[in-house]
Each structure stands twice: as C-alpha cells, then as structure tokens.
C-alpha positions in Angstrom: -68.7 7.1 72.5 -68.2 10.1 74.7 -69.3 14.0 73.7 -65.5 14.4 72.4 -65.4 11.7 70.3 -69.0 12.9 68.7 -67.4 15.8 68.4 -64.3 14.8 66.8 -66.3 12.1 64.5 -68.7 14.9 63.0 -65.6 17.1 62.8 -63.6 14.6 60.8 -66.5 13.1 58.5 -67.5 16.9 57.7 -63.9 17.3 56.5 -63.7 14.7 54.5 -67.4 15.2 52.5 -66.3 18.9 52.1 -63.1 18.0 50.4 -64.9 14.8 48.3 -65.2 15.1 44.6 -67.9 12.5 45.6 -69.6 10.4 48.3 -72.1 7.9 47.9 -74.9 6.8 50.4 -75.5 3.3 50.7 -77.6 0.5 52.1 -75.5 -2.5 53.4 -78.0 -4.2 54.6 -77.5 -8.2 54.6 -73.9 -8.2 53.9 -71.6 -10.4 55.6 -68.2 -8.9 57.4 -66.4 -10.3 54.3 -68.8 -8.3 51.5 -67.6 -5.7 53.2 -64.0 -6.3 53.4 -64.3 -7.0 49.8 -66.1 -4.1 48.8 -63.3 -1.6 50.8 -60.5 -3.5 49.0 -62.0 -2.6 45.7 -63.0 0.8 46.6 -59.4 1.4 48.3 -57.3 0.6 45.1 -59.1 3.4 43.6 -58.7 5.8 46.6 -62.4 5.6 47.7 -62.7 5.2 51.3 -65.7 3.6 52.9 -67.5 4.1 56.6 -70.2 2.9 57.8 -71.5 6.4 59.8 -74.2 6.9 62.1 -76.6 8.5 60.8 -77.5 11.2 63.6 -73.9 12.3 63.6 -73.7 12.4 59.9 -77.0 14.7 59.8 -75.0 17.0 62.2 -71.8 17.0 59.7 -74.0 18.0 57.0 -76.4 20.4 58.2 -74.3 23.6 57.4 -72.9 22.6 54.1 -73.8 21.8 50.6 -74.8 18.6 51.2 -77.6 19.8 53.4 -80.0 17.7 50.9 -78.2 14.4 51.9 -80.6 14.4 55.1 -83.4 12.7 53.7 -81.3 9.7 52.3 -79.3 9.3 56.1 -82.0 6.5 57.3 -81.1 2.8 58.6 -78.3 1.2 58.2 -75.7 3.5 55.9 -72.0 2.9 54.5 -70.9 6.3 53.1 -68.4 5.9 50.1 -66.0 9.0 49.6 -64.1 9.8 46.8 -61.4 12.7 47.0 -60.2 12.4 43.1 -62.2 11.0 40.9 -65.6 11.8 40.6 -66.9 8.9 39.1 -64.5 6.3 40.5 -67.2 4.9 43.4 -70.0 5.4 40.9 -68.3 3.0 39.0 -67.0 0.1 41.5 -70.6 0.5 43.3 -72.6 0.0 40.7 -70.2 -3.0 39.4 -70.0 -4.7 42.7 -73.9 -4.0 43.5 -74.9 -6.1 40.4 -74.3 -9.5 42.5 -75.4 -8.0 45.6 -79.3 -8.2 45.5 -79.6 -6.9 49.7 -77.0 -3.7 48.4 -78.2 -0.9 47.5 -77.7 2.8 46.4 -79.3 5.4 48.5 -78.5 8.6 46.6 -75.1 10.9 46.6 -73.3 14.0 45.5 -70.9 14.2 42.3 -69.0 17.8 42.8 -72.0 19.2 44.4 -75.1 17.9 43.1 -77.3 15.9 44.8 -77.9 12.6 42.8 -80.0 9.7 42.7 -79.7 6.0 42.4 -80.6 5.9 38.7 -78.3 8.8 37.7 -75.1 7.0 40.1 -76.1 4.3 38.0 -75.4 6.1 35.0 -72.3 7.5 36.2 -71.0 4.2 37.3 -72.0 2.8 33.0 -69.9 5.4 31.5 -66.6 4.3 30.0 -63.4 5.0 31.9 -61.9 8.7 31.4 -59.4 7.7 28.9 -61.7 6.1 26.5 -63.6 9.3 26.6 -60.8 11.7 26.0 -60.0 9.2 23.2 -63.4 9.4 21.6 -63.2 12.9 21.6 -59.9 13.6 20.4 -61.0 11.3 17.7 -63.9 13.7 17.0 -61.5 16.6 17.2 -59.7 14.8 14.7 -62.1 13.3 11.7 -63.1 16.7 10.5 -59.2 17.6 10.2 -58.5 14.4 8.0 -60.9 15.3 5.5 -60.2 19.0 5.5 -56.4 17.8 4.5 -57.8 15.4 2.3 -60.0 18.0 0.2 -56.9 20.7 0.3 -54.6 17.9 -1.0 -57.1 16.8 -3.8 -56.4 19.4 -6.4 -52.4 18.8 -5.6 -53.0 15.3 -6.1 -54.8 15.5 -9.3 -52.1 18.0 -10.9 -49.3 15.4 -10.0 -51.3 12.9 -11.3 -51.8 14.8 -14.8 -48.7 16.0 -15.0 -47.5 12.1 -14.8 -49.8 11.0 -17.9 -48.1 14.4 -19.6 -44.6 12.7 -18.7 -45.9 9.3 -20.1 -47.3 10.5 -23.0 -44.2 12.3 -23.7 -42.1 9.3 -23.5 -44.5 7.6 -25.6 -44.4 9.9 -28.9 -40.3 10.0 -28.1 -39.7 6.7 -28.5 -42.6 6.4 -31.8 
C-alpha cells in the first residue's frame, strides 16, 4: 500500500470511529476465513461493521481524538468492530459469538466515549435488549400509579358497597 492509500485508510477509519456510538478491539487470533465471515454476517444484520486494521495506521487515526487511550490495546493481530447506532449492539453479538470461540477475544473498546474493558463489554453485551428495559421501567413507572388509584378508589368503593347493604336491607324490611 502506497503513502495515498495510508493516507486515505487512516482518513476513512478515523471517520468512522469518530462518528461510532461504539467500536470494539478484538483479538482474532486462530480463526478460520469462515469464523470470520460468520462473525461479519452477524455483526452486519445489526449494522456493525467489522475490519481487521493495522495497527500502526489505526494508532495514527486515533492519536488526535478521544480515543487516544485505545493505543495501548492496538497490539497483534486486531479486528475493530464499529457500531454507528446502537451502543451496545457489538457488545452484545461479541460477547454471544465469543462464548464458543476459546482463541477470540476482547481487547478493550469505547461505548459513547469511554474507554472500556473486556469485563465491562462483557457486561454490556449481558444486559437485556433495549425494549425489555424500557419495559421494566415503564413498569416501574407504572406500579406506584396502580396503587395510588387503588387507595383513592378505596373509600368510593366502600361507600357503594354500604350503600348496597342499605338498599338490601331496605328491601328486606319492605317485603317483612
């Protein structure tokens, strides 16, 4: 590769990391051409792109920008996985396809601008999808109003109720 296409290849991956919502350094080591293929397909239905970068040119896409504190992590053999919407989408499909993977591994990354480790990626990639968490917490949103309705509609409740037996009673010494 010529000084241009350097050039244009640390211009284009320093484009892409600054726009990432995330980007994950990893360690392909001992993967076979289709582990690979099959870990882009996955990542790609999620709109996570993977490269395999070198890692001098990659040092020079980084240098000036936040992730500056990547540089450390940019040794042997590294796959870089980007993610441009979802933060947590290549946490997730990472750690999943890592699990039967024992050469694969997780170098470190950034989630919108922090610097992470392997362990925290691996938390990231355990939490439930985003829906299920919006659900929990409109469910949380939601308890405390149930009961609030249910302790203003107590009293209501028991004067209906009384005024019923009044009715019945009623009735009752009507008909005696």
């Amino acid at each position: 590769m010529g000084r241009d296409g350097k050039s244009a290849s640390i211009a284009a991956l320093k484009e892409r990391l600054t726009g990432a919502q995330s980007a994950i350094l990893t360690d392909f080591r001992g993967l076979s051409v289709a582990d690979l293929t099959e870990l882009r397909t996955l990542l790609r239905k999620s709109a996570v792109e993977y490269r395999v970068v070198k890692n001098t040119l990659a040092r020079i896409a980084v240098r000036e920008t936040a992730l500056a504190g990547l540089n450390p992590y940019l040794e042997g053999p590294t796959g870089i996985a980007i993610s441009t919407k979802d933060p947590v989408a290549a946490s997730k499909i990472l750690t999943t396809w890592a699990k039967g993977k024992p050469t694969f591994a997780i170098k470190a990354g950034v989630v919108e601008g922090q610097i992470v480790g392997p362990a925290e990626i691996a938390v990231l990639g355990d939490l439930p999808p985003r829906e299920a968490l919006l659900s929990r917490l409109a469910s949380a949103f939601q308890g405390p109003i149930q009961r609030t309705a249910g302790v203003l509609a107590a009293p209501l409740r028991a004067m209906v109720t009384v005024l019923a037996r009044v009715g019945e009673h009623k009735d009752t010494a009507g008909a005696a």
